[in-house]
N, C-alpha and C positions, 0 to 999 in steps of 0.2 A: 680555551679551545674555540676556532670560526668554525661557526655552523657553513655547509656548503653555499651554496648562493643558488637562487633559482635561476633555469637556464632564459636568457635574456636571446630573443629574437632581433635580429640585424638585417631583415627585411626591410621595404619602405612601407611607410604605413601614411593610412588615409587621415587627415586631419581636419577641422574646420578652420575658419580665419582668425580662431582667438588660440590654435593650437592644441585642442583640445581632442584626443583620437576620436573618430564616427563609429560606430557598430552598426554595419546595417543589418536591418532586422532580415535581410534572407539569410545574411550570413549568420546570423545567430540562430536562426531554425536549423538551417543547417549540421552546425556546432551542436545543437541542442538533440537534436537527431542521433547524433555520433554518442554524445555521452550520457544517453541513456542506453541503447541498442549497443553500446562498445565495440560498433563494428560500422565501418564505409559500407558495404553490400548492404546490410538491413537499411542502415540509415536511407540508402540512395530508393531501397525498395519504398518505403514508407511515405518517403517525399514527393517517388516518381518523377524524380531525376535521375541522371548517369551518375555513374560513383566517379570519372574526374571531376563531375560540377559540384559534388558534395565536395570531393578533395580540394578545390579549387576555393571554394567558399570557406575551409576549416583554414587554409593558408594566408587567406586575404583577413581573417576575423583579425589570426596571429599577428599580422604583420600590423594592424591598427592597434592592436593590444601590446605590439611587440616584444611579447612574451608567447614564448610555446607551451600550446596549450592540451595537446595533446602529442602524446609519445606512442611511437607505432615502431611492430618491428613485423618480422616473418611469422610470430606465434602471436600476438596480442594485440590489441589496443586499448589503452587504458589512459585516464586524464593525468596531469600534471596537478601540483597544488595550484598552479593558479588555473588550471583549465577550473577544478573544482568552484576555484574561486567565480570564474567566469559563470559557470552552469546557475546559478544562482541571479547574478545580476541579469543573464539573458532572460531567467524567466522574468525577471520585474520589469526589466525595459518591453521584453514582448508584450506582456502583462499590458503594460502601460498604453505601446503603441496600438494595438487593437482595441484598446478601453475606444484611447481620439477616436480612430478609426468609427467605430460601431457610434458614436456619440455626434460625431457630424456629420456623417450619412445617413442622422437620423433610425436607424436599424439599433442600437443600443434594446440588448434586451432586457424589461422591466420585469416583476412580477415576485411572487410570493413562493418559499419553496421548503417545505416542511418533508424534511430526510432523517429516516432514523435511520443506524444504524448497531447492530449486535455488537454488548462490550468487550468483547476482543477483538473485534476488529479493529479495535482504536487504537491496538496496540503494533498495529501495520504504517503502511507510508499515507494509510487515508487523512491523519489529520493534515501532512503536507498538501495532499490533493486539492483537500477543499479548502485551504490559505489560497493556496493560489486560484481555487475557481471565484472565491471573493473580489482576487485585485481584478481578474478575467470581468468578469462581470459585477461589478460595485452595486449596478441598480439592480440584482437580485435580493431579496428581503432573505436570506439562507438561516430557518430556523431546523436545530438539531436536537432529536433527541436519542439519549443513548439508553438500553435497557436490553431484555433477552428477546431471542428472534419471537419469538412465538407472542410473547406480548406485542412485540413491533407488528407481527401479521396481525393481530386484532384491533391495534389500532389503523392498521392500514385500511381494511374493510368496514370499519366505520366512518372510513372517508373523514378520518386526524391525520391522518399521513398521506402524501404523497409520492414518495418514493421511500422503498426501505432495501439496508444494506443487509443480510440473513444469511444463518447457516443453516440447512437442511439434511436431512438424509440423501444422498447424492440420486437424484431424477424422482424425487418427491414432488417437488413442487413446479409451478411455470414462471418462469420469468429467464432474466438474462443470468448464465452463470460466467463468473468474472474467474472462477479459480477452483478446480477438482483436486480435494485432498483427502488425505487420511487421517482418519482419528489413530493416536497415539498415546501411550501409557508413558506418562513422563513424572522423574525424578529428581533427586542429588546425587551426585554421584555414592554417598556414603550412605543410601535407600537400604532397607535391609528388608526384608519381609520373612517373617519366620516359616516356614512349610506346616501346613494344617492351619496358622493364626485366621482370623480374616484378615481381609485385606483394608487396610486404612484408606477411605476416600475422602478427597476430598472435591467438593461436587459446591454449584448453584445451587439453590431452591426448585424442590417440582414447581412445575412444572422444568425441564431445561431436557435438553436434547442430549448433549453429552453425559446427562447424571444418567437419564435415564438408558440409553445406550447402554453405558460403564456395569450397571447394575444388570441388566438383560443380561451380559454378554458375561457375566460372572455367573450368573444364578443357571445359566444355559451351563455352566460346565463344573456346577453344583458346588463353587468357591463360595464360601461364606463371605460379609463383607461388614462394615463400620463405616459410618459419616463419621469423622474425625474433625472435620469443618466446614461449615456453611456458608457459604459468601456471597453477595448478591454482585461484587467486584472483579473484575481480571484481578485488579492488584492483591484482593485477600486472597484469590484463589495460590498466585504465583508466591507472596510472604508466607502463606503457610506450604506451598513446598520447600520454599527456600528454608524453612524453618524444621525440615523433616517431621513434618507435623504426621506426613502420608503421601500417597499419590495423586495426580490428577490426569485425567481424560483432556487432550485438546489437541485441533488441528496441527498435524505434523509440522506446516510452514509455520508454524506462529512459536514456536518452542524457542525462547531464549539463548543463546549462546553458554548460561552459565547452568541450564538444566539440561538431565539426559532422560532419552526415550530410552524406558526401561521395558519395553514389552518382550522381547527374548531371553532378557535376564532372568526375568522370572516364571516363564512362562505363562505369561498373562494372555488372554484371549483376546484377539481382534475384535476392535468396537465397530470398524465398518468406514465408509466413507462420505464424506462430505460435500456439499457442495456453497463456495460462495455465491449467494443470488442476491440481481437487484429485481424488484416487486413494483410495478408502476401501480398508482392508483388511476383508473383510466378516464377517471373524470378530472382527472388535474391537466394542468398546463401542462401539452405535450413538448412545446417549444423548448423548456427552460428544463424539463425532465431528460428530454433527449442530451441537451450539452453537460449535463452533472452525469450520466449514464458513460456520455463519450471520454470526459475527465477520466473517469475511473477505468475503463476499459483500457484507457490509452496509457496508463502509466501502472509501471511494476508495485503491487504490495508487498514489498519487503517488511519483513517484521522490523518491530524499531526496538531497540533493546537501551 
């Protein structure tokens, strides 16, 4: 059986003298615009450009790639396999070309930059973020560490951190919030909970925001309850749902594809909402804190499953 053929673009396309296609970097912002936003209006808003000069730039990338790279109709837009393909090399080439750029204008910025952030966030699109804030900026020293928010705020204020990535109680704390969510009771699908049993949790170590939440929001509506397992992990916390070990408490957006929020099923109490925050230390380098701040604000966390 032929697998179909990808669709091949019959434009003219821009070359060098060894034949080789050119990408130029507006048109690859451009592009790059399009296929995160999946839309010409946001893209064009973002850019602050007209959306035929976004259109205009996604058609010129094509025709040097001469492969279509996005497919657009009256209800959607969405990328091709090679557009996919594309969105990946534009980020390395841009990556690349504003490295030169910043490096022989002399403006290349240097410095030291100690960011933590809350282990479940790492199970978002942040490790991509900061691969690429690394190529972006190569002379930044990017030390990470990962641990519970509340540990990260006490080393922030001992002035060990410079920036941290945290979940809070939604308008608890000051800083930039990146993403307003909800706490959710999430399971297996084949979760059973017996009527009167307690409820099996499974929770972090206290201190942790969500344990204690989970716990609150039980004992408030006078549900007995069990730690069933302790994990100082995303990954223990998720292997022992997966394992119907018990339930767990965690940000609605961060919930796996193969687990289900079970909080209606069983009539479980609302634990409340959340807030993603960044936390600057304000005696750190505001320069190099501002563009890891801007990274993240500017690109989607999608959970990564």
């Amino acid at each position: 059986m032929s697998l179909p053929q990808a669709p091949q673009y019959s434009g003219p396309a821009l070359t060098c003298a060894l034949g080789v296609p050119l990408f130029e970097p507006v048109q690859l912002r451009s592009f790059l615009a399009v296929a995160e936003t999946l839309s010409f209006t946001k893209a064009a808003e973002r850019l602050g450009l007209a959306q035929p000069t976004v259109s205009q730039h996604v058609r010129k990338l094509e025709a040097a790639a001469k492969r279509v790279l996005v497919a657009r109709d009256t209800r959607e837009v969405r990328l091709t396999d090679n557009g996919d393909a594309m969105a990946g090399f534009a980020r390395s080439i841009l990556a690349a070309h504003d490295s030169a750029a910043r490096y022989f204008s002399g403006s290349a910025m240097r410095g030291r930059l100690r960011f933590g952030t809350a282990d479940d966030l790492a199970i978002t699109g942040l490790p991509r973020i900061l691969r690429e804030f690394r190529q972006l900026y190569p002379q930044i020293n990017l030390e990470l560490t990962v641990s519970q928010s509340d540990q990260l705020y006490k080393r922030l204020n001992a002035g060990q951190l410079d920036l941290v990535f945290v979940k809070w109680v939604a308008g608890a704390k000051e800083g930039t919030v990146v993403r307003h969510d909800n706490f959710a009771w999430v399971g297996v699908e084949q979760t059973v909970l017996e009527p009167g049993a307690p409820v099996p949790l499974i929770a972090y170590p206290a201190p942790s925001l969500s344990r204690k939440l989970a716990i609150d929001a039980l004992e408030a509506e006078g549900r007995t309850w069990r730690i069933t397992c302790s994990t100082k992990q995303i990954s223990g916390v998720l292997a022992a749902v997966r394992a119907g070990i018990g339930v767990a408490v965690m940000p609605a957006s961060l919930v796996p594809e193969d687990l289900k929020v079970i909080t209606q099923r069983f009539g479980l109490p609302p634990v409340g909402d959340v807030d993603f925050t960044l936390i600057r230390n304000p005696l750190a380098n505001a320069e190099v804190i501002d563009a890891l701040t801007q990274a993240i604000m500017g690109r989607t966390l999608n959970k990564s499953n």
